[in-house]
C-alpha positions as MATLAB code, in Angstrom:
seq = 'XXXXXXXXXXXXXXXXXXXXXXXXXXXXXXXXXXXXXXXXXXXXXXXXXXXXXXXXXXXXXXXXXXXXXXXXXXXXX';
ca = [
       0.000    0.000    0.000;
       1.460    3.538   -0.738;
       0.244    6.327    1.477;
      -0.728    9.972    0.390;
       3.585   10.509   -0.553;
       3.873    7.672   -2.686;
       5.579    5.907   -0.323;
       5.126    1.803    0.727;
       3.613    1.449    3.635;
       2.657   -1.757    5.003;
      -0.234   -2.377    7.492;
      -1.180   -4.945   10.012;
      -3.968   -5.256   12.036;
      -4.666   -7.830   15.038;
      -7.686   -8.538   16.799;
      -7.538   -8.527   20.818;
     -11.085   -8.889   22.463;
     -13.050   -5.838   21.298;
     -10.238   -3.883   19.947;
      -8.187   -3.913   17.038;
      -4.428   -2.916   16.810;
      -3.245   -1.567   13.777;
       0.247   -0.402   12.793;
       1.673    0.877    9.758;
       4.844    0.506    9.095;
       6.794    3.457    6.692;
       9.122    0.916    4.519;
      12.023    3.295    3.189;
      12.599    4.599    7.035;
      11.399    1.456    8.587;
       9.188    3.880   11.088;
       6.314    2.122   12.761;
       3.382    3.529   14.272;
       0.286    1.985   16.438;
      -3.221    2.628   16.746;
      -5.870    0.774   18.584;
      -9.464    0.998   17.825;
     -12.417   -0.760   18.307;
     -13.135   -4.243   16.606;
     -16.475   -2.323   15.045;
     -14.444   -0.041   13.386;
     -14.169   -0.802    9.464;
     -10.994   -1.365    8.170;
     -11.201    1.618    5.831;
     -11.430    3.786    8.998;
      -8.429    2.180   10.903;
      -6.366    2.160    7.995;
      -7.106    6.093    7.274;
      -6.009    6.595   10.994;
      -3.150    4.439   10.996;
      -1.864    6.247    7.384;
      -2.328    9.961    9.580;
      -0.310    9.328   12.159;
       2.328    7.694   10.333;
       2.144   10.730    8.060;
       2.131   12.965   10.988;
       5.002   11.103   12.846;
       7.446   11.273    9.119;
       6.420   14.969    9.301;
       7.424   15.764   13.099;
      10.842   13.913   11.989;
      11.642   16.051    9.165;
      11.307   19.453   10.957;
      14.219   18.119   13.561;
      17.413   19.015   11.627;
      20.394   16.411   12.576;
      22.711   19.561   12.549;
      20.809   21.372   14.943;
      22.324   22.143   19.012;
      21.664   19.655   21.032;
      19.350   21.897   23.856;
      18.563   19.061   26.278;
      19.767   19.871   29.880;
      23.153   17.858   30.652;
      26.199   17.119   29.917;
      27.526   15.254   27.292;
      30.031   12.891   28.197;
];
């Protein structure tokens, strides 16, 4: 499955009692995220939800810069 960026995405959902967990699973970046919703849900719905936070987790990565100052309080041994 590709998500809204053309990128492969692959999704797996499990079944636990009344709930469902699903997780997508970003395959360039190997980034996984989980969702849990209830077994009524369709699959249409948890897969939409699973795709927005992935998207929304790839997007919070991008913004922090590798070559930005570490600001955490500390020292760095």
């Amino acid at each position: 499955m590709r998500s809204r960026h053309s990128r492969e995405v692959l999704l797996e959902y499990i079944e636990v009692g009344g709930s469902v967990r699903a997780s997508a699973i970003d395959v360039e970046t190997g980034t996984e995220v989980c969702i849990v919703g209830p077994a009524s849900a369709g699959e249409a719905e948890l897969r939409r939800n699973a795709l927005a936070r992935l998207d929304y987790v790839l997007r919070q990565r991008s913004v922090v810069r590798e070559d930005a100052p570490d600001r955490r309080p500390g020292l760095l041994v």
